[in-house]
C-alpha positions in Angstrom: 0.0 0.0 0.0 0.9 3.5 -1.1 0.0 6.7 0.7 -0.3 9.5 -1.6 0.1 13.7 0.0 -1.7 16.2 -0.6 -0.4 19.1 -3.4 -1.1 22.4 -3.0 1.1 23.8 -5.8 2.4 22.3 -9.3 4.3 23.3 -11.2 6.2 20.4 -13.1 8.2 19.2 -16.3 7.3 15.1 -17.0 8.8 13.1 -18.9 7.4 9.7 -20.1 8.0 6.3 -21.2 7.0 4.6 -24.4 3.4 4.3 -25.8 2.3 0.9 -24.7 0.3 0.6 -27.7 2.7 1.2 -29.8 5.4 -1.0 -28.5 3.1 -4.3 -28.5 2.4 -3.2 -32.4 6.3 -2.6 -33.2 7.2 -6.2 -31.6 4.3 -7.8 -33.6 5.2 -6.6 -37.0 8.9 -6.5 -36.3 8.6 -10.2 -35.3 6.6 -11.0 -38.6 9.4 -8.7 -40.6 12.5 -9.8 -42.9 15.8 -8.2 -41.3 16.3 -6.9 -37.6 14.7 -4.4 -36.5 15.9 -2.0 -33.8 13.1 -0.6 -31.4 13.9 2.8 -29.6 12.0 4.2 -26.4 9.9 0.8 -25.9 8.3 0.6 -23.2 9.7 -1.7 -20.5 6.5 -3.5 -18.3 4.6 -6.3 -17.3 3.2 -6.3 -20.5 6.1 -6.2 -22.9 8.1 -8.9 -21.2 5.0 -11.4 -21.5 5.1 -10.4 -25.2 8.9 -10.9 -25.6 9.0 -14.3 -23.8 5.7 -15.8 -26.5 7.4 -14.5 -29.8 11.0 -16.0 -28.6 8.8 -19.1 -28.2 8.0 -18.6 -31.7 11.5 -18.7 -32.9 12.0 -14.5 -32.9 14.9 -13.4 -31.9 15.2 -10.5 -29.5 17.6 -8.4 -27.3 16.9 -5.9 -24.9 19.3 -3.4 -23.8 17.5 -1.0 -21.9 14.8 1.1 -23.9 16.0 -0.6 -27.2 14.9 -3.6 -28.2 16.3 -5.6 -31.5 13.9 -8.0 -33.3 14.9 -10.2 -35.9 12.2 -11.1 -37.5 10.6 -14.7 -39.2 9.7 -13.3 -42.8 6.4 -14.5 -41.6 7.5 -17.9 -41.5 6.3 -18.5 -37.7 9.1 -21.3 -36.7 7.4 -22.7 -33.0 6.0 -25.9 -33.2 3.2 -25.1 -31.1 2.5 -25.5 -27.4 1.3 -23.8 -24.8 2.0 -19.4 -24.4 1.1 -18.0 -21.4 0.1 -13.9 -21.4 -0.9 -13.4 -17.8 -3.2 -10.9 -18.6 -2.2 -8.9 -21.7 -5.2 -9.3 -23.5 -3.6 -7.3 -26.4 -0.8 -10.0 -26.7 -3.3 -12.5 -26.6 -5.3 -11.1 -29.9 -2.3 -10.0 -31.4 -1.0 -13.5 -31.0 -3.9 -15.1 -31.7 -3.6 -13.9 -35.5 0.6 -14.2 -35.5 0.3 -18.2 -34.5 -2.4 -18.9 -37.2 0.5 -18.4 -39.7 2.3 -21.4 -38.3 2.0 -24.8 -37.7 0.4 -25.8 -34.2 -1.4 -26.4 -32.7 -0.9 -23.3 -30.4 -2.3 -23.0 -27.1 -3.1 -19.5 -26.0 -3.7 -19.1 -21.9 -2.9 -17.0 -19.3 -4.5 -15.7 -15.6 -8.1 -15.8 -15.0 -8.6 -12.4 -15.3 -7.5 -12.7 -18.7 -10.1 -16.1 -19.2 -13.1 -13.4 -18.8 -12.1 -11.6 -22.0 -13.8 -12.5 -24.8 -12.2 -13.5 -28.5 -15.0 -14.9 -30.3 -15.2 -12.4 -32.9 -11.4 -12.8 -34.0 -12.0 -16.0 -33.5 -15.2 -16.5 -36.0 -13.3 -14.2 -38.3 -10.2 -16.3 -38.8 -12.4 -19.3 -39.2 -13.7 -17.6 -41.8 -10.4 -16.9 -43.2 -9.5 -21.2 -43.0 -8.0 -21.1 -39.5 -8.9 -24.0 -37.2 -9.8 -23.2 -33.6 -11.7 -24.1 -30.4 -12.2 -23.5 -27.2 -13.5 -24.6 -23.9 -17.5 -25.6 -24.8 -16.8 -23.5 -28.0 -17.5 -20.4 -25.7 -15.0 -17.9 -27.4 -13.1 -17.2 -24.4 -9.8 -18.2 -23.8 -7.4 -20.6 -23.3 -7.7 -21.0 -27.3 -6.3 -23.5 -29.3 -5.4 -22.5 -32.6 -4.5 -24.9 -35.2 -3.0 -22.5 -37.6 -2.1 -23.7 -40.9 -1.7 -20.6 -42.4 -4.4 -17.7 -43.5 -6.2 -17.8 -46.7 -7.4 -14.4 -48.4 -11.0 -13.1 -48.5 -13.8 -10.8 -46.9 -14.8 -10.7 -43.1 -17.2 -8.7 -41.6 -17.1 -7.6 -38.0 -20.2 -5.8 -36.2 -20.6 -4.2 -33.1 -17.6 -5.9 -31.6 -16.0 -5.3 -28.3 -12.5 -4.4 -28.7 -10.8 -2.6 -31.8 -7.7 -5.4 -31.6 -9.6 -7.3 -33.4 -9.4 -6.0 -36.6 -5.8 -5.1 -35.7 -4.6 -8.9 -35.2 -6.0 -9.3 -38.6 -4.7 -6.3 -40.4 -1.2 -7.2 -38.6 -1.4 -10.9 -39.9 -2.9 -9.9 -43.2 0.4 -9.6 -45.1 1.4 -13.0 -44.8 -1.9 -14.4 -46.1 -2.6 -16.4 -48.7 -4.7 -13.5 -50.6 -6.0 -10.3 -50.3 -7.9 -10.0 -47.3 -10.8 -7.2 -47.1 -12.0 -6.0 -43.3 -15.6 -4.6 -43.4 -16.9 -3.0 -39.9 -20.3 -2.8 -39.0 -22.3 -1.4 -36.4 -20.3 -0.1 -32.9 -16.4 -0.2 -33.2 -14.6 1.2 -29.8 -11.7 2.7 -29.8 -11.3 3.4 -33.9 -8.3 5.6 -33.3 -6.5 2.1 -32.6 -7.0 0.7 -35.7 -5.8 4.1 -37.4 -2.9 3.7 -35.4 -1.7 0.0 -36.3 -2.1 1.3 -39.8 0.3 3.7 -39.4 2.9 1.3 -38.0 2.1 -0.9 -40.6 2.9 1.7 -43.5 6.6 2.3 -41.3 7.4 -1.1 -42.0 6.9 -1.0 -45.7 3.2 -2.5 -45.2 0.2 -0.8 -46.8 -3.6 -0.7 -46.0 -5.7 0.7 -48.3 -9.0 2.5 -47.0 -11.8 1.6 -49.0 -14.9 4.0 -48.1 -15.7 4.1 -44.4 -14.9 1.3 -42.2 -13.7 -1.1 -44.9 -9.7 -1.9 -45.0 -7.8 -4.0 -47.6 -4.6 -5.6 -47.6 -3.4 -6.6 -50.5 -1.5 -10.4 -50.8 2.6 -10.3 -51.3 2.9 -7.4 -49.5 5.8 -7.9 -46.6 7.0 -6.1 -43.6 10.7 -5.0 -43.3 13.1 -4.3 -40.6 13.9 -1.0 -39.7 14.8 1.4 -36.9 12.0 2.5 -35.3 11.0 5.3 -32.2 8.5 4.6 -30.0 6.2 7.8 -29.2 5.7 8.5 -25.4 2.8 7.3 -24.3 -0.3 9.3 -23.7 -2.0 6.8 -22.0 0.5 7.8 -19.3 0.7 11.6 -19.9 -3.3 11.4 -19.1 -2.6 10.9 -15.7 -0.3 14.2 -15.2 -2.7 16.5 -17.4 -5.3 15.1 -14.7 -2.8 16.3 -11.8 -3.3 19.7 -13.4 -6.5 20.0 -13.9 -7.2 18.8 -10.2 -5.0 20.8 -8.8 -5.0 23.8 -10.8 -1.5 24.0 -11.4 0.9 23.3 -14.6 2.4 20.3 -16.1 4.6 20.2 -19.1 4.7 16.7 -20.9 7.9 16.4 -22.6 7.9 13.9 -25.7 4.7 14.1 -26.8 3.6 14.3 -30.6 0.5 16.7 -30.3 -0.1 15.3 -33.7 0.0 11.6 -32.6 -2.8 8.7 -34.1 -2.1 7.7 -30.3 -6.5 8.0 -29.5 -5.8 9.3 -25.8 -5.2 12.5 -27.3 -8.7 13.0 -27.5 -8.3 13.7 -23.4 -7.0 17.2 -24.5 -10.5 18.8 -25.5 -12.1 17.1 -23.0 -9.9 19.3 -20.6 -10.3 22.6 -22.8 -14.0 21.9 -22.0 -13.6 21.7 -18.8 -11.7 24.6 -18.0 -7.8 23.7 -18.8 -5.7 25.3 -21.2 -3.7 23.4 -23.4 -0.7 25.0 -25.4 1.1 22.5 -27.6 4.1 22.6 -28.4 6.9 20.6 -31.2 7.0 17.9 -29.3 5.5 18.9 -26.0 2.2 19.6 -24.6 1.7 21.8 -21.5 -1.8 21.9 -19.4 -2.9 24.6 -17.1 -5.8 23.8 -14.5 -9.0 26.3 -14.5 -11.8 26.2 -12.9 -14.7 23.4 -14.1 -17.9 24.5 -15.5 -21.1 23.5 -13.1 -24.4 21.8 -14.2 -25.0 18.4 -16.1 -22.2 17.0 -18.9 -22.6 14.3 -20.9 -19.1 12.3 -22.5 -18.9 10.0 -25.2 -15.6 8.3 -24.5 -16.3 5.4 -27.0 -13.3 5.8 -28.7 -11.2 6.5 -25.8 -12.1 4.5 -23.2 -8.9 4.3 -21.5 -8.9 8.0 -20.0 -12.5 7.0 -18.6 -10.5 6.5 -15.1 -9.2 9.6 -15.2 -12.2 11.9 -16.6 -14.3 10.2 -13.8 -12.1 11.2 -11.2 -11.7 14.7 -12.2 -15.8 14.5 -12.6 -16.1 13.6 -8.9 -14.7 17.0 -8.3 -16.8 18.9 -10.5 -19.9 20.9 -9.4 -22.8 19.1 -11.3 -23.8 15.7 -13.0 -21.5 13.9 -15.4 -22.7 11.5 -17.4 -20.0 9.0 -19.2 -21.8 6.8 -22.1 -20.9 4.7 -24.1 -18.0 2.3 -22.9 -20.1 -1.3 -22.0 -16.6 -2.5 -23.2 -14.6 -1.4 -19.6 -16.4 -3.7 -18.4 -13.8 -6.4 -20.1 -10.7 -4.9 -18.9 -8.3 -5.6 -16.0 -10.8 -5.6 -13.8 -14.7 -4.6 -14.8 -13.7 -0.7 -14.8 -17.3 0.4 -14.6 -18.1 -1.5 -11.1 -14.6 -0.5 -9.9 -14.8 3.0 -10.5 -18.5 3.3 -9.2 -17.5 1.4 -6.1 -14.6 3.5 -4.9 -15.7 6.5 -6.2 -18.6 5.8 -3.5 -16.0 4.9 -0.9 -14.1 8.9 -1.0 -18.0 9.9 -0.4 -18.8 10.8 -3.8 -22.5 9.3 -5.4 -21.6 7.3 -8.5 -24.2 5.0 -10.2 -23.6 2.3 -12.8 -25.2 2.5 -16.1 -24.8 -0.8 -18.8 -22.3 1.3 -20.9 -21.1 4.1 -18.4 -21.1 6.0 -15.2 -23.2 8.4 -13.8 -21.0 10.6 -10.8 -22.8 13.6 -9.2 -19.3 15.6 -8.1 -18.5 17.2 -4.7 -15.7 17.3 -2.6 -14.0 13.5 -2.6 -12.8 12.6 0.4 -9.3 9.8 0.8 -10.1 6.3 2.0 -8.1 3.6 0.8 -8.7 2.4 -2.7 -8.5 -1.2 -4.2 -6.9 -1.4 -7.2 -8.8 -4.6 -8.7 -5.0 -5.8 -9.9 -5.7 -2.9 -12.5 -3.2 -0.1 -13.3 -5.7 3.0 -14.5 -7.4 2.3 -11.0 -4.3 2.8 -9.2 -3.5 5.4 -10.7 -6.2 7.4 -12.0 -7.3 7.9 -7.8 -3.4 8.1 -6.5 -3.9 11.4 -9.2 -7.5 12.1 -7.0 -4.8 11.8 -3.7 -3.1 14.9 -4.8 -7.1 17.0 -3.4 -8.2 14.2 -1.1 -5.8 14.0 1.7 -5.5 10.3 3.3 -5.8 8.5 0.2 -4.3 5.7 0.1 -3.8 2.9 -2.8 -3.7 -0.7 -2.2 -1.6 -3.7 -4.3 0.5 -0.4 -6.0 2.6 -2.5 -7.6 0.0 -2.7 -10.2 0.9 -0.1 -12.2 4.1 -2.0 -14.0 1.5 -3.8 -16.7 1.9 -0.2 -18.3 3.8 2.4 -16.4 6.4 0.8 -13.7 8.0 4.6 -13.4 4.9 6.0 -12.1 5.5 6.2 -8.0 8.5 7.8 -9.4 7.3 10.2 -11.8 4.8 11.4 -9.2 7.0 11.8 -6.6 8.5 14.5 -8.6 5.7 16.4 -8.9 6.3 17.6 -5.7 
């Protein structure tokens, strides 16, 4: 357990470690590339280690030496002779894996904590059965452990609707390359998190990959195509930098984010308007982006954070301090996360004295003056740290299981520490 003090004054330069995101995306492709590839700035967690230790089991090569990470990759030729790969709970490695393996020759079995059994795959699943790739799971449910047969990928059309997670369609587009054909990706319905998929497109084109866009919500990747090494430079994470833009708006103060790409296609830069709207001032900068803390309209607000559902933590914590009824929409898929993110945050947003009500696909919080209690973290990191943020207004807060925080940020005691 962690007790966080009070701040009465920031005024603070931060500096961040790679985009989560982005690193699990760079080690996939790179992994699935001809030549080495040299990784800058990764990010070095919980989650990048389980991803490392599954592709060496697929016969990648990779050394770590600090931030960098070299990756020489398969040529798509996936050389593991199947078994069992355990992810904890990653559930991005898990998708991105689940498309990776169907290249080889299994059978592959995917696994990893409980936590991690609760997330569903059946839509990846039904769309690479679609695309010749044998699988099953326990009572055909479509939640993991998964065995995948592989075999290889053959071309053609799938169709996903309303589906729960936007790494879906990026395992596919990832694997795509090393199919047997073209493969077309139609989307229907309700896609979270879009920016994602715009994103693994990008890193796709960096390593010599294209996807064309064909009308709204339809992507093709065209047969032959193949990845290629190269030096690469992972973009700080703004999944991280959320946290210390929420310090200044809580607080009132400043914070400077150092190595941040105010033009990113990372989605969680979508927090930055949200804060203009609620009384921050944002001034970006090359590659920098500085927030200053105002004061928060009153009265009833309603946020759409379908497509960044991450920051949800953090906008409902900074909500709970706000005069006036927020209402977040739109997010039933938080609920499949480390821990069921809607229950959490309604539950110990309740405990610092604040009224928070569950709705199927948000939260409603009606904001006050949040008292500190001590917070369970759930084994989730954006609980932990989203309210050790809330800490900084709420003296006596104090986080449980803190150690949390390394599936994405393992700097952060530290980098709040110096905010003092």
């Amino acid at each position: 357990m962690i007790a966080i003090r009070p701040l009465a004054n920031l005024d603070a330069v931060v500096s961040l470690p790679g985009s989560k995101s982005l690193t699990q995306r760079a080690m996939a492709i790179a992994a699935l590339a001809q030549g080495e590839s040299l990784l800058k700035n990764i990010l070095v967690s919980d989650d990048t280690a389980i991803l490392a230790a599954a592709l060496r089991t697929l016969g990648v090569e990779i050394r770590q030496r600090g931030t960098d990470l070299t990756i020489r990759g398969t040529c798509g030729a996936i050389s593991g002779t199947g078994g069992k790969i355990s992810l904890g709970n990653n559930g991005t490695a898990l998708r991105l894996l689940a498309g990776i393996v169907s290249l080889g020759e299994g059978p592959f079995f995917l696994t990893g904590d409980k936590r991690l059994w609760e997330r569903p795959l059946k839509p990846l699943l039904d769309a690479l059965t679609s695309l010749g790739v044998k699988n099953h799971t326990q009572d055909e449910t479509g939640y993991p452990p998964v065995t995948i047969e592989g075999g290889g990928i053959r071309g053609g059309t799938v169709a996903l609707r309303d589906i729960g997670s936007s790494q879906y369609v990026s395992a596919l587009l990832i694997a795509a390359p090393y199919a047997d054909g073209e493969i077309t990706i139609v989307l229907e319905g309700r896609i979270p998190s879009l920016p994602y998929i715009a994103l693994t497109v990008e890193t796709m084109d960096k390593f010599g990959v294209k996807v064309v866009s064909a009308g709204d919500n339809r992507y093709v990747v065209k047969s032959g195509q193949r990845y290629r090494g190269r030096e690469f430079t992972i973009e700080s994470d703004v999944s991280s930098a959320s946290y210390f833009f929420l310090a200044a708006a809580l607080t009132k103060g400043r914070v400077s984010v150092n190595n941040i790409n105010p033009q990113t296609h990372q989605g969680d830069i979508g927090f930055l308007p949200l804060l203009e709207s609620l009384g921050c001032t944002v001034l970006l900068g090359k590659s920098s982006v500085e927030l200053v803390g105002g004061e928060m309209p009153d009265g009833d607000m309603v946020f759409d954070m379908g497509e960044i559902p991450d920051i949800v933590p953090s906008l409902a914590v900074l909500c709970a301090r706000r005069k006036g009824r927020s209402v977040i929409r739109n997010v039933p898929h938080l609920r499949l996360k480390e821990s069921d993110r809607i229950a959490a945050l309604a539950t110990e947003l309740r405990k610092t004295g604040i009224h928070a009500e569950e709705l199927p696909d948000g939260l409603v919080i009606e904001g006050g003056i949040p008292r500190g209690t001590r917070i369970e973290t759930y084994n989730d990191h954006r609980i932990a740290m989203s309210f050790a943020i809330l800490g900084l207004v709420a003296p006596g807060m104090e986080i449980e299981a803190e150690i949390c925080v390394g599936k994405s940020f393992p700097g952060f005691w530290k980098t709040l520490e110096g905010l003092y």
